[in-house]
C-alpha positions in Angstrom: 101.7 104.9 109.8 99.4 103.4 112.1 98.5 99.7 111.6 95.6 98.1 113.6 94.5 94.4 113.5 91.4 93.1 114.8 89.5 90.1 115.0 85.8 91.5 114.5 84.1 87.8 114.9 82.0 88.7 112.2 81.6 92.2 110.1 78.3 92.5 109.9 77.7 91.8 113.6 80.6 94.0 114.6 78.5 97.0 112.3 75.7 96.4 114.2 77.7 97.5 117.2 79.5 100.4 116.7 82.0 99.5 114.3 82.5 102.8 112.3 82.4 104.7 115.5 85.0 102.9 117.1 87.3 102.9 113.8 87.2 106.5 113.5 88.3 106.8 116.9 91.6 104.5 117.1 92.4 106.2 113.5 94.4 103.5 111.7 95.8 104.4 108.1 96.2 100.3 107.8 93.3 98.2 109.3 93.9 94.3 108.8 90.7 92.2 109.7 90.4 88.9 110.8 87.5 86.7 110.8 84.9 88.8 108.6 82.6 85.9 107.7 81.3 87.3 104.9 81.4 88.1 101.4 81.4 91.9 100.2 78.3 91.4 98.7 76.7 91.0 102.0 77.6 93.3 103.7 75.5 96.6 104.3 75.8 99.3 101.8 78.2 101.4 101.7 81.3 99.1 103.6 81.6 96.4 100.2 83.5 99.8 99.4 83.9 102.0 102.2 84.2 105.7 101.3 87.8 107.3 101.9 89.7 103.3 102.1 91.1 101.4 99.4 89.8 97.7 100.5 90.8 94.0 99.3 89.1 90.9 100.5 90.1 87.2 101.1 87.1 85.7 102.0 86.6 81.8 102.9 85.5 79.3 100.3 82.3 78.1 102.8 79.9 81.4 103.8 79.7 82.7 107.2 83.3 81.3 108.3 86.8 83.0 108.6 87.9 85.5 105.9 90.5 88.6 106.2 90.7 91.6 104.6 93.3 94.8 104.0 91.8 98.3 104.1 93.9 100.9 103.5 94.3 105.0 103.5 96.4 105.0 100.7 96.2 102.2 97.3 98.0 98.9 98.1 99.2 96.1 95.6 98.4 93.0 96.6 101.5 90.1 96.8 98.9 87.4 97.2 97.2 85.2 99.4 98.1 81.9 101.3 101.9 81.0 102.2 103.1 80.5 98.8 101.8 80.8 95.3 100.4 78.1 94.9 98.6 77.9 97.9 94.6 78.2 97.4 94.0 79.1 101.3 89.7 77.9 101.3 90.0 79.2 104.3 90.9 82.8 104.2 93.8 82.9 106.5 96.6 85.0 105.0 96.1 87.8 102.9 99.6 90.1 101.6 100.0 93.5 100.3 102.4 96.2 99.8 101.8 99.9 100.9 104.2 102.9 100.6 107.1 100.4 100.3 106.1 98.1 103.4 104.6 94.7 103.4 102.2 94.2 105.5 99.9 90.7 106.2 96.8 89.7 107.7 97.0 86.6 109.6 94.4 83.7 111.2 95.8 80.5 112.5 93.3 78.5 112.5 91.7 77.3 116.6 92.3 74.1 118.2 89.7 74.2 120.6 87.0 73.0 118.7 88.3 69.3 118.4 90.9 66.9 117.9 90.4 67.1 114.3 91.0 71.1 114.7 94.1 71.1 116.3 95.3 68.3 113.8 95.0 71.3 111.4 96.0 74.1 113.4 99.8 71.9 113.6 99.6 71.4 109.8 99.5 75.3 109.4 101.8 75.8 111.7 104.3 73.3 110.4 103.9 75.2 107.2 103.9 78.9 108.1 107.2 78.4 110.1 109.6 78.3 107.5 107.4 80.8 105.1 107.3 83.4 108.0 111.4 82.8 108.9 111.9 83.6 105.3 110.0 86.7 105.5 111.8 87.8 108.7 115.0 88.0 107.0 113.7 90.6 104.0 115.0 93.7 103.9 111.5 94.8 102.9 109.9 96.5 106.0 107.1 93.5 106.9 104.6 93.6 109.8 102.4 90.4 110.3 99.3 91.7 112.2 96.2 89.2 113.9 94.9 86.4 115.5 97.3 83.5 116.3 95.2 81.2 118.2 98.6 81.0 120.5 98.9 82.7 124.4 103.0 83.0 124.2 104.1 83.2 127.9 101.9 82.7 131.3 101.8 86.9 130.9 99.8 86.2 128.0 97.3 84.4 130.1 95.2 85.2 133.3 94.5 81.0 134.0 97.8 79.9 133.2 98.0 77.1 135.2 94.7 75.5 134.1 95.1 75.8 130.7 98.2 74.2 130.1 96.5 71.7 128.5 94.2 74.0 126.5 94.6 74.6 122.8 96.1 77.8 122.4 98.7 77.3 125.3 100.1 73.9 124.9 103.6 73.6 125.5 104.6 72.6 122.1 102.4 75.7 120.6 104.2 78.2 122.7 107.7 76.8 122.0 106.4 77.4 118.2 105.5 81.2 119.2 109.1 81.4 120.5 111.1 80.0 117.9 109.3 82.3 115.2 110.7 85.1 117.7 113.5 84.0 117.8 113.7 83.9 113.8 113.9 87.7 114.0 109.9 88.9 114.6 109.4 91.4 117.4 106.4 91.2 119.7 105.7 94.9 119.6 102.8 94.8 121.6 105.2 93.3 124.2 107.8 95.8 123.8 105.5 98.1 124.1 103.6 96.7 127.3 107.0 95.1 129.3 107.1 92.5 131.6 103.5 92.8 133.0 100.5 90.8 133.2 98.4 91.3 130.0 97.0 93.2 128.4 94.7 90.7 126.9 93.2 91.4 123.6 90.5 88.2 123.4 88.2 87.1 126.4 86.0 83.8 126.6 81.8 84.7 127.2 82.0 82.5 129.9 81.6 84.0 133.6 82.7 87.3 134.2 86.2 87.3 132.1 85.1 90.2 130.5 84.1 92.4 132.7 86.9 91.1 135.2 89.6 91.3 132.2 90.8 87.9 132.7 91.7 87.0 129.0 94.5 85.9 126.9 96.4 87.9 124.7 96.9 86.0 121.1 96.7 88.5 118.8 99.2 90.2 117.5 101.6 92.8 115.6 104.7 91.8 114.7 107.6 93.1 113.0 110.7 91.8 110.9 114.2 94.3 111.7 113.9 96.1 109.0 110.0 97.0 110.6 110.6 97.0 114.0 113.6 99.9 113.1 110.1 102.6 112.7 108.4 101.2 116.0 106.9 104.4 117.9 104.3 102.9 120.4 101.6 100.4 120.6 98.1 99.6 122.3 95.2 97.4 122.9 91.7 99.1 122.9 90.0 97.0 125.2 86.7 98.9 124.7 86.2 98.3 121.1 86.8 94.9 122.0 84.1 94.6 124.5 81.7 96.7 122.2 81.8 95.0 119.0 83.6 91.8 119.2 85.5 89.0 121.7 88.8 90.3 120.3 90.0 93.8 120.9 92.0 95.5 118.0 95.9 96.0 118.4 97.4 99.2 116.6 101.2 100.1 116.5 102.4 103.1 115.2 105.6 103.4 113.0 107.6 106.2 111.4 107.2 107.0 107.9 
């Protein structure tokens, strides 16, 4: 099974760009999107429904912001959305489903950077999703948590880590957050995957020449509970679909049947 998450900054932008043709190249059986900013009905005909994927969306309460969704190859059932039932996520952050015996999430924590006010929020969620996510770590249900986390984890994560250790999305006390819900049993297959290197990056700012110098950060992410992490094969970042149709670049692992 190959499983891709990407932060596409907006669908209907991202289509605009190449979208389809860059999807049919990486080939996932699972896509979990992040950000999609809009509601099925507005997006162009035919990808409310695209032909040949079985599709659920979690859309924000307010148009044009946030949203994930779940396409996938083969029919899921969907566990729910938020971090517990009774959870009515306006925002559209978490999104759950089970495929072929494996659960599998799409994830955005919300950004800090925008404002006090912002991170305020973004420590509220994460105060929340620890123990929810700790919980799920333990199941003997294969579970992957694939997307954005707003969070660089280690200065490899990072090409400026030195100046932005006061930056949201690399303070000290986020990052010691990133590594206690590793240590709660997730595996950072990207990571694994990658070793002990600088980068890859999978998110780059529009400012100066990050892009096209690839100095990024690398916060999203695919990651894996034991019972998961037991069918890891291998694992990339297309940095060209990234460039082409978005500021994030999509992360795909591949796992055994």
């Amino acid at each position: 099974m190959r499983i891709t998450a990407w932060n596409v900054n907006g669908l209907r932008a991202a289509l605009r760009k190449g979208f389809s043709e860059h999807l049919d190249r990486i080939g996932p059986d699972v896509l979990l999107l992040q950000e999609v900013r809009a509601l099925p009905e507005q997006l162009p005909m035919p990808w409310a429904a695209p032909d040949g994927w079985h599709v659920h969306w979690h859309p924000a309460k307010k148009k044009g912001y946030a949203g994930v969704a779940v396409w996938s190859r083969k029919p899921m059932r969907v566990l729910g959305t938020g971090l517990d039932d009774g959870d009515e996520d306006p925002e559209g952050r978490v999104l759950r489903v089970k495929i072929d015996g494996m659960q599998l999430v799409s994830i955005y924590l919300p950004s800090g950077s925008s404002g006090d006010h912002r991170q305020a929020e973004k420590e509220k969620w994460m105060a929340r999703f620890m123990p929810w996510a700790k919980k799920l770590a333990k199941s003997r249900v294969p579970t992957v948590f694939g997307g954005d986390f707003n969070i660089a984890h280690t200065e490899r994560d990072i090409f400026y880590a030195k100046s932005n250790e006061n930056t949201s999305g690399f303070l000290p006390h986020e990052r010691t957050w990133f590594g206690d819900l590793l240590d709660a049993g997730w595996r950072d297959l990207i990571r694994e995957q990658a070793g002990d290197v600088q980068g890859p990056y999978s998110w780059w700012s529009n400012r100066g020449q990050a892009r096209a110098l690839d100095r990024g950060w690398r916060i999203d992410y695919l990651l894996a509970n034991r019972a998961a992490a037991k069918r890891f094969r291998s694992a990339d970042i297309d940095r060209e679909a990234g460039l082409a149709c978005s500021d994030h670049a999509p992360v795909s692992v591949d796992l055994v049947d």
